[in-house]
C-alpha positions in Angstrom: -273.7 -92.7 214.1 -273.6 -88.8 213.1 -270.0 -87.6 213.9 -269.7 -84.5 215.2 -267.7 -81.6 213.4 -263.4 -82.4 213.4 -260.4 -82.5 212.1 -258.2 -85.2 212.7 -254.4 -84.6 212.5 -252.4 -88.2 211.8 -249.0 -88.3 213.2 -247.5 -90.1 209.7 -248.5 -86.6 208.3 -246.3 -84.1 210.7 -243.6 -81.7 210.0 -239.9 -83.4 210.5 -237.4 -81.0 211.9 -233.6 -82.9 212.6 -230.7 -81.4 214.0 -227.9 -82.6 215.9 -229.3 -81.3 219.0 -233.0 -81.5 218.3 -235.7 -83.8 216.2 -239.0 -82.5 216.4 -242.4 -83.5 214.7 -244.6 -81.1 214.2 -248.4 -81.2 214.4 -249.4 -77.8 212.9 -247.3 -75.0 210.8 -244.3 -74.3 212.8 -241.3 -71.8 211.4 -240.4 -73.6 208.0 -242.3 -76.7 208.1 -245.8 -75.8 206.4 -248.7 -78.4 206.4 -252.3 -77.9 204.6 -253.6 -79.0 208.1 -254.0 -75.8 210.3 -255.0 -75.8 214.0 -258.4 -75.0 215.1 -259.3 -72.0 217.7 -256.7 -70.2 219.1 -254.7 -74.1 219.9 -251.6 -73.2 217.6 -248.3 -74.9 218.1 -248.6 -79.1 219.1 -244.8 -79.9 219.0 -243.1 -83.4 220.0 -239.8 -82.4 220.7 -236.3 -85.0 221.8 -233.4 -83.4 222.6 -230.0 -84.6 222.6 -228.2 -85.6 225.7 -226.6 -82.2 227.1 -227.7 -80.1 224.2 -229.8 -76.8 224.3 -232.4 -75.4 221.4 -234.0 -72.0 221.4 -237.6 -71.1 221.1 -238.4 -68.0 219.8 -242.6 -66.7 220.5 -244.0 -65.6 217.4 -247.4 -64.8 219.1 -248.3 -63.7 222.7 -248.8 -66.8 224.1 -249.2 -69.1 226.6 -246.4 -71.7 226.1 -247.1 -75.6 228.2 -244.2 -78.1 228.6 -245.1 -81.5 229.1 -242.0 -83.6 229.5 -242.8 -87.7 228.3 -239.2 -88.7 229.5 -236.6 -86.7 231.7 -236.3 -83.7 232.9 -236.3 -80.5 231.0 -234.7 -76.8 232.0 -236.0 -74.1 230.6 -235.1 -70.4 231.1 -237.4 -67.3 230.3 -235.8 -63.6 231.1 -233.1 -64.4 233.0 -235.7 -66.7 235.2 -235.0 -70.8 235.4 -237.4 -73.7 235.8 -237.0 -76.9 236.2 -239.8 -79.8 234.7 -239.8 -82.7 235.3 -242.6 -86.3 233.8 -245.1 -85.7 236.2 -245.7 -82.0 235.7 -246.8 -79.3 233.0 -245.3 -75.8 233.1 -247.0 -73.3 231.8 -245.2 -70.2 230.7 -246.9 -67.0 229.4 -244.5 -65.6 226.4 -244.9 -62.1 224.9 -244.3 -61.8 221.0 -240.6 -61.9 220.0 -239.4 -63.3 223.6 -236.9 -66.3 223.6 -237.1 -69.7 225.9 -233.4 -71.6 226.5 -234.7 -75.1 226.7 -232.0 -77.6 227.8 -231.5 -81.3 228.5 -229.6 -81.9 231.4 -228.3 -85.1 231.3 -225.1 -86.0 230.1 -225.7 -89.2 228.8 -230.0 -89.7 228.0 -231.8 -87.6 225.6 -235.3 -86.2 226.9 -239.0 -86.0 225.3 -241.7 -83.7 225.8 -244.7 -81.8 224.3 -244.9 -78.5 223.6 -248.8 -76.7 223.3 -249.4 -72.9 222.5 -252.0 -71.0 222.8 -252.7 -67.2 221.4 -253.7 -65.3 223.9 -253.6 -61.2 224.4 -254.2 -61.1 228.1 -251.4 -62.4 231.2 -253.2 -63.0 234.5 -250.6 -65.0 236.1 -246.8 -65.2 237.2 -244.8 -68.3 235.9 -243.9 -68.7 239.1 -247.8 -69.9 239.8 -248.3 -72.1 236.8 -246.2 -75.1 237.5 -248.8 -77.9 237.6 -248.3 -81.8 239.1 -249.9 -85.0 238.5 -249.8 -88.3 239.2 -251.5 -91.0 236.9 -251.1 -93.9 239.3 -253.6 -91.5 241.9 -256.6 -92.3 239.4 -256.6 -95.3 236.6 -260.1 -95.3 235.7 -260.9 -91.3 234.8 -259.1 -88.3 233.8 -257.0 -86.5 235.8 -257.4 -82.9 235.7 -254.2 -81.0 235.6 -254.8 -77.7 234.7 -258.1 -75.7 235.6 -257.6 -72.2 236.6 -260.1 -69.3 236.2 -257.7 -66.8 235.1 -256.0 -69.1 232.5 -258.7 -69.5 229.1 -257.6 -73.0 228.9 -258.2 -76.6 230.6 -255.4 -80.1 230.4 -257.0 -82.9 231.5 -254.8 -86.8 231.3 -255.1 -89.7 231.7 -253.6 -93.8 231.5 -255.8 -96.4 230.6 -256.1 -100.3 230.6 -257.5 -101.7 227.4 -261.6 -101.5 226.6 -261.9 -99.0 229.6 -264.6 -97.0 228.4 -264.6 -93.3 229.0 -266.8 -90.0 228.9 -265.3 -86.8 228.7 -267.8 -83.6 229.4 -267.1 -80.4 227.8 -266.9 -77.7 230.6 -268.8 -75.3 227.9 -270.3 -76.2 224.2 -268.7 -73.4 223.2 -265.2 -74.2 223.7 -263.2 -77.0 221.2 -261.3 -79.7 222.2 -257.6 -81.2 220.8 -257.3 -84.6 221.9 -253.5 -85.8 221.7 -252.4 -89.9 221.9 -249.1 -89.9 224.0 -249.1 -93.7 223.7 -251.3 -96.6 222.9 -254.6 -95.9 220.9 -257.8 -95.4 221.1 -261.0 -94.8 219.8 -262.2 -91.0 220.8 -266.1 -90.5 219.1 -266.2 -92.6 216.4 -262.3 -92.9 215.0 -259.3 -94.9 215.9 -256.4 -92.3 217.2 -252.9 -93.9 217.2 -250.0 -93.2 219.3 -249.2 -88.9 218.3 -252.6 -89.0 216.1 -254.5 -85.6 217.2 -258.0 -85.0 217.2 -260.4 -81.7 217.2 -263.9 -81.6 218.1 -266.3 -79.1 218.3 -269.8 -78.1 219.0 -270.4 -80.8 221.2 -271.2 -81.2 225.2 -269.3 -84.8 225.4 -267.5 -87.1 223.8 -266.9 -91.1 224.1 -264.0 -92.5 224.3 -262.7 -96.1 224.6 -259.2 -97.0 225.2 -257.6 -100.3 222.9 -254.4 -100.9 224.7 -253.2 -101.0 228.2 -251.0 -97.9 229.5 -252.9 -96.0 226.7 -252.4 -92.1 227.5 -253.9 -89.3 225.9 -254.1 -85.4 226.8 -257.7 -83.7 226.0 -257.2 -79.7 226.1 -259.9 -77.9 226.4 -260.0 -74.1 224.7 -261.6 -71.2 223.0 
């Protein structure tokens, strides 16, 4: 079978960032973690981030941006310019960030620590409010396909989701040829065009108008974003 052209990103091979307040793995270069393995298209920050139980980090935007939060466990809090939102598992905010602009990101709860994923995306053009880009989803609506979460026209970017049972086997259709695609295991594995993805493993594809995918575990999740 003729793969088509990738990059696959392992999760044994991420950046390790610990503090008392944060541990965060890091797919592609972020702030002092370097790794040989750069993102592909404008896709640039894929961050698995826990933070402690009450604490608060800081992110700072080194590019214009379009910042999304996917929180895994909990509830997250984030404020941008004064401006708060609250995310909880179920939803993706999507924040747009100018160049040099800070994010408060807190963990409510006293006593849990939360998880969530961070994706940025270079970008030179804001169409929409951060009040408008707070997206919902529900897995347990749709078992068999992906669930598409994000799909606006004004936003250069797609998130599609979904949970699996084991051997469900899947095609996912590139909205255009042109565009890449980052698949991201949450949990479980699979096998996306030809390789075996583990839980965190990434993937990138390109030049291609669909891609198979079979899922080998039950509850398997995975996020496919689609962008330029």
């Amino acid at each position: 079978m003729r793969l088509s052209p990738n990059k696959l990103f392992l999760a044994d091979e991420r950046g390790i960032k610990t503090t008392d307040a944060l541990k965060r793995y890091s797919t592609f270069n972020f702030e002092k973690l370097f790794s040989e393995e750069h993102a592909i298209g404008n896709l640039f920050i894929c961050n698995d981030d826990t933070i402690a139980a009450g604490k608060m980090i800081f992110f700072l935007s080194k590019e214009d941006s379009y910042q999304l939060f996917f929180p895994i466990t909990g509830r997250i809090d984030i404020v941008q310019g004064g401006k708060e939102f609250g995310v909880e598992t179920g939803e993706v905010q999507v924040l747009n960030l100018g160049k040099g602009e800070v994010l408060e990101i807190s963990n409510p709860y006293p006593n849990e620590e939360i998880h969530y994923t961070q994706l940025g995306i270079n970008t030179d053009m804001f169409l929409l409010r951060a009040s408008e880009m707070l997206f919902k989803f529900e897995f347990e609506e749709d078992k068999k396909h992906f669930i598409e979460i994000v799909n606006h026209p004004k936003l250069p970017f797609k998130l599609n989701a979904g949970s699996f049972t084991d051997g469900q086997h899947l095609i996912y259709k590139n909205q255009n040829k042109d565009h890449k695609l980052f698949f991201l295991v949450i949990d479980g594995t699979f096998e996306i065009d030809g390789r075996i993805l583990k839980t965190r493993d990434g993937l990138s594809l390109w030049d291609l108008e669909q891609v198979r995918i079979v899922s080998l575990s039950d509850n398997a999740v995975i996020l496919v974003l689609e962008h330029l």
